[in-house]
MIZA-132880 format. One record per residue: residue number from 0; residue in one letter; x, y, z of N, C-alpha, C, O in turn. Coordinates in nm, 3 decimals. Example, Ala and Ser with C-alpha at 12.3 -4.5 7.8 and 13.67 -1.06 7.14 Angstrom:
<atoms>
     k   r        nu        nv        nw       cau       cav       caw        cu        cv        cw        ou        ov        ow
     0   a     1.319    -0.569     0.780     1.230    -0.450     0.780     1.320    -0.330     0.780     1.424    -0.332     0.846
     1   s     1.285    -0.225     0.708     1.367    -0.106     0.714     1.290     0.003     0.787     1.341     0.114     0.804
</atoms>
This chain:
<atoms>
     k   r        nu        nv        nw       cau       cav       caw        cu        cv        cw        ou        ov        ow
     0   x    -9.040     1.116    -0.082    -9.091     0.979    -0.083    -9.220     0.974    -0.164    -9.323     1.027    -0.123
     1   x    -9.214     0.928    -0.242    -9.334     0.841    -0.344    -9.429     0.767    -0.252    -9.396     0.658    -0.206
     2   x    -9.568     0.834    -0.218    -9.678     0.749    -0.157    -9.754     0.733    -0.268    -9.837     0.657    -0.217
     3   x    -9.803     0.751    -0.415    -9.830     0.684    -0.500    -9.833     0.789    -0.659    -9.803     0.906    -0.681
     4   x    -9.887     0.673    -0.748    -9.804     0.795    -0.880    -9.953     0.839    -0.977   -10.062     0.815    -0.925
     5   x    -9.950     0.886    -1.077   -10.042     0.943    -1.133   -10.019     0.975    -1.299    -9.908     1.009    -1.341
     6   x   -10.096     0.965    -1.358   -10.087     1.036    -1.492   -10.208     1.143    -1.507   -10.329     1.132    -1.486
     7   x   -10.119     1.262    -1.557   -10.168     1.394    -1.549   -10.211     1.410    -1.746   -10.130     1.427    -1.837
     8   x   -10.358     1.396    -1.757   -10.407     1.464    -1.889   -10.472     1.594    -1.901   -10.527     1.657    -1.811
     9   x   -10.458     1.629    -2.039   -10.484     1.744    -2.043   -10.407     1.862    -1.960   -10.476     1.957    -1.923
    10   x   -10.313     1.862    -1.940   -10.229     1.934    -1.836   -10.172     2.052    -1.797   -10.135     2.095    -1.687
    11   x   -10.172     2.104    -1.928   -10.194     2.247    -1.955   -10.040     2.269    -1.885    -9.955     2.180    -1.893
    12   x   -10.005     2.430    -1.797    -9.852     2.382    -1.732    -9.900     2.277    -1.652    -9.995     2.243    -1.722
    13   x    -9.901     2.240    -1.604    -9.933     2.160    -1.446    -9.983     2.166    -1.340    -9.913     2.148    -1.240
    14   x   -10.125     2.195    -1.330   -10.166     2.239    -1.193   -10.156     2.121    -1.148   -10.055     2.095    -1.082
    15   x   -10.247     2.025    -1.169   -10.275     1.913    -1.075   -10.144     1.859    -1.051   -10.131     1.813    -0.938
    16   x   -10.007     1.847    -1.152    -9.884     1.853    -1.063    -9.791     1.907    -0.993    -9.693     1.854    -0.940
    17   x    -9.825     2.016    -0.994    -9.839     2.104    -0.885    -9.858     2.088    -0.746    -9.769     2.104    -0.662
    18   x   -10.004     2.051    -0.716   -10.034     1.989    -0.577    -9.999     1.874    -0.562    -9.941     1.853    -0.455
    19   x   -10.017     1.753    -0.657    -9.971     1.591    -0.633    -9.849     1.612    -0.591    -9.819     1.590    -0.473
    20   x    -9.759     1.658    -0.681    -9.629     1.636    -0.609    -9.620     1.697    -0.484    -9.531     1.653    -0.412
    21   x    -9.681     1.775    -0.446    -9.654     1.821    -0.325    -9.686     1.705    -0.215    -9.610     1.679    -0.122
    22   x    -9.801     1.645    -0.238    -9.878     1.554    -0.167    -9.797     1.404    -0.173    -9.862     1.303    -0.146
    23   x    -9.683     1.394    -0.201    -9.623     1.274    -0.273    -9.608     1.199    -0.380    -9.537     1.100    -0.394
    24   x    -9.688     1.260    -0.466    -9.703     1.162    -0.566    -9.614     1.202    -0.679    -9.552     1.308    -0.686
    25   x    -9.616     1.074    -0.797    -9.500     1.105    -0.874    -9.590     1.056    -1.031    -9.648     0.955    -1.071
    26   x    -9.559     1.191    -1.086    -9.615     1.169    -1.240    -9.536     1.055    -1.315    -9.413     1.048    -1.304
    27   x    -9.596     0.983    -1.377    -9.574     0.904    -1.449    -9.565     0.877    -1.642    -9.507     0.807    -1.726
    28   x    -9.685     1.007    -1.628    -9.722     1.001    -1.788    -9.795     1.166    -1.793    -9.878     1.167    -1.702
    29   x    -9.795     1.245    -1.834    -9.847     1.414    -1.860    -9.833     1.368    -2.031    -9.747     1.302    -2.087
    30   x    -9.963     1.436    -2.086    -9.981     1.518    -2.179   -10.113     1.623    -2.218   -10.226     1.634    -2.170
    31   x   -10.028     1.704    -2.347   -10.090     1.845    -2.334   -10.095     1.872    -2.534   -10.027     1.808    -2.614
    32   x   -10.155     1.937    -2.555   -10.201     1.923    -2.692   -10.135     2.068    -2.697   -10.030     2.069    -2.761
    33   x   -10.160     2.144    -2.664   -10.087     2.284    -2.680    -9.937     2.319    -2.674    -9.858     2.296    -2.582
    34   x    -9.915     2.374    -2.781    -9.764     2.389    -2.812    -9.715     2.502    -2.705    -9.605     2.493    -2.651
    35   x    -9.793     2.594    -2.681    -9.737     2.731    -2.587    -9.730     2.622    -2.426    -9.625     2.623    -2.362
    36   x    -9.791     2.577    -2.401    -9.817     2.531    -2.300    -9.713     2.379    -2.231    -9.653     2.375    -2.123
    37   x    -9.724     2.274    -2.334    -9.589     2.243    -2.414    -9.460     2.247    -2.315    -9.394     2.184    -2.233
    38   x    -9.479     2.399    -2.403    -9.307     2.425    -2.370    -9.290     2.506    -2.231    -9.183     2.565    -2.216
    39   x    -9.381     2.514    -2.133    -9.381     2.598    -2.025    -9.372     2.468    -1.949    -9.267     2.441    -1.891
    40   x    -9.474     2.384    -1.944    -9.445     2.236    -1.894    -9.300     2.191    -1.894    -9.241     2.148    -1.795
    41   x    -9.249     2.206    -2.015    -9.090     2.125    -1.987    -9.015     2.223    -1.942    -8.922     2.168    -1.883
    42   x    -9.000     2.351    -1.937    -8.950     2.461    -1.861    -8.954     2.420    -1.708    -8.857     2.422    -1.632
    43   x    -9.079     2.384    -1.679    -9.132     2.401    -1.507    -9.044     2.267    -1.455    -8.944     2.267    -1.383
    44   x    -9.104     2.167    -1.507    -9.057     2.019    -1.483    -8.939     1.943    -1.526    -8.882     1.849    -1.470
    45   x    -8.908     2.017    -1.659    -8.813     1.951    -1.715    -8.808     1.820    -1.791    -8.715     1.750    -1.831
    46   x    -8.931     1.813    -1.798    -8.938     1.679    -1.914    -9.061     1.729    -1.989    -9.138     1.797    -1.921
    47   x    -9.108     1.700    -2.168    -9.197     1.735    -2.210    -9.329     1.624    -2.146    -9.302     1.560    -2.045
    48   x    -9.440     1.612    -2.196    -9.550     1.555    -2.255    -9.530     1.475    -2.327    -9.432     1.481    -2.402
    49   x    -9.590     1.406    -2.327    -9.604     1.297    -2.463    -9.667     1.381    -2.547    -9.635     1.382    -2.666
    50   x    -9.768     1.466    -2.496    -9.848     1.549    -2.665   -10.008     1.498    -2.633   -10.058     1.471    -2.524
    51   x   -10.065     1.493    -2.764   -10.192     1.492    -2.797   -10.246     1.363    -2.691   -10.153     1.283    -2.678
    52   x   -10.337     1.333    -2.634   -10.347     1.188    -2.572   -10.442     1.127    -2.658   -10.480     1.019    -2.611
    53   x   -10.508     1.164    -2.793   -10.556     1.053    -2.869   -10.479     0.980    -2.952   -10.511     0.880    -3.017
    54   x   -10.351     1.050    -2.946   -10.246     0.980    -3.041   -10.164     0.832    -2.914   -10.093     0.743    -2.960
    55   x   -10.193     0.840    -2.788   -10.170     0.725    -2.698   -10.219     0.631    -2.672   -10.335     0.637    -2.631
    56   x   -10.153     0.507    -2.683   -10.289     0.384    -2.704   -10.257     0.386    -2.518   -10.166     0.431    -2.450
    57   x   -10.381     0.315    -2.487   -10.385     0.301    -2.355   -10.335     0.178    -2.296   -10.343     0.157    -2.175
    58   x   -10.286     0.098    -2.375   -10.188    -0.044    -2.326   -10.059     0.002    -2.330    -9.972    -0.079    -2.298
    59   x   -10.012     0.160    -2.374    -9.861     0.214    -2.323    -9.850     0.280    -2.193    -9.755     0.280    -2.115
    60   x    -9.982     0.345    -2.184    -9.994     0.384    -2.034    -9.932     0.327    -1.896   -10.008     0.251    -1.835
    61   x    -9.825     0.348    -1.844    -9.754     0.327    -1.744    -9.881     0.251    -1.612   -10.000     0.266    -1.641
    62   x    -9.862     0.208    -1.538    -9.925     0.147    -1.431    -9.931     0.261    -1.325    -9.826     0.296    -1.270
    63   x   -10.079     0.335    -1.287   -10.106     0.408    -1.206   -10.170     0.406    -1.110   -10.239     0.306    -1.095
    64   x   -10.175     0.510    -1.007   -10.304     0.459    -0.888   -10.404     0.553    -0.940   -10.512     0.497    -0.956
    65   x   -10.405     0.704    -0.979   -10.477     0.813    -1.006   -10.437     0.832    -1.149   -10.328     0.807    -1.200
    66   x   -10.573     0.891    -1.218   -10.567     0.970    -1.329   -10.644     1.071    -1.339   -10.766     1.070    -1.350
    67   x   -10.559     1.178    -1.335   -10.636     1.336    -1.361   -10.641     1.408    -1.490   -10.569     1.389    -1.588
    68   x   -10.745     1.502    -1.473   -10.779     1.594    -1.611   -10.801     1.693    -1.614   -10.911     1.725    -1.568
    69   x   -10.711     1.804    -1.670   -10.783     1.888    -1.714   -10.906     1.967    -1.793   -10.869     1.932    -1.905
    70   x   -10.987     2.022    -1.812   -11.053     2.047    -1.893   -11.047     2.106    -2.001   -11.042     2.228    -1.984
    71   x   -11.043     2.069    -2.121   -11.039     2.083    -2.276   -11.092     2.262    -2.263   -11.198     2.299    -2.212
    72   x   -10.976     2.358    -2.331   -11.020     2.457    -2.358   -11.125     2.506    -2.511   -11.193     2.603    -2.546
    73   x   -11.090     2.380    -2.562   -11.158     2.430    -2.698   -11.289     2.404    -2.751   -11.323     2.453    -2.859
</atoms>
């Protein structure tokens, strides 16, 4: 059951979806700039990223309650 949803940036594989989903919640929007990382994400989850998030305008952004971040390795 969906108690509310989230978009996961910077996401690297997925920690923070990792625990959300555990907690109920349901991603809505993930992306990840790293190609190795990428492809471990759609391995785990089964759907990619959108990719880079400066290439996302923020009026496509799905309707959320939470937005999380990872921190930029570079």
């Amino acid at each position: 059951m969906t108690t509310f949803t989230y978009i996961e940036t910077f996401a690297g594989i997925g920690g923070f979806r990792q625990a959300l989903d555990k907690l109920g919640g349901q991603c809505v929007l993930s992306s990840e700039i790293d190609k190795f990382a990428n492809q471990a994400y759609e391995v785990l989850y089964g759907e990619p990223t959108a990719g880079d998030i400066t290439k996302i305008d923020a009026k496509d952004a799905p309707d959320h309650d939470l937005l999380v971040g990872g921190f930029p390795y570079n």
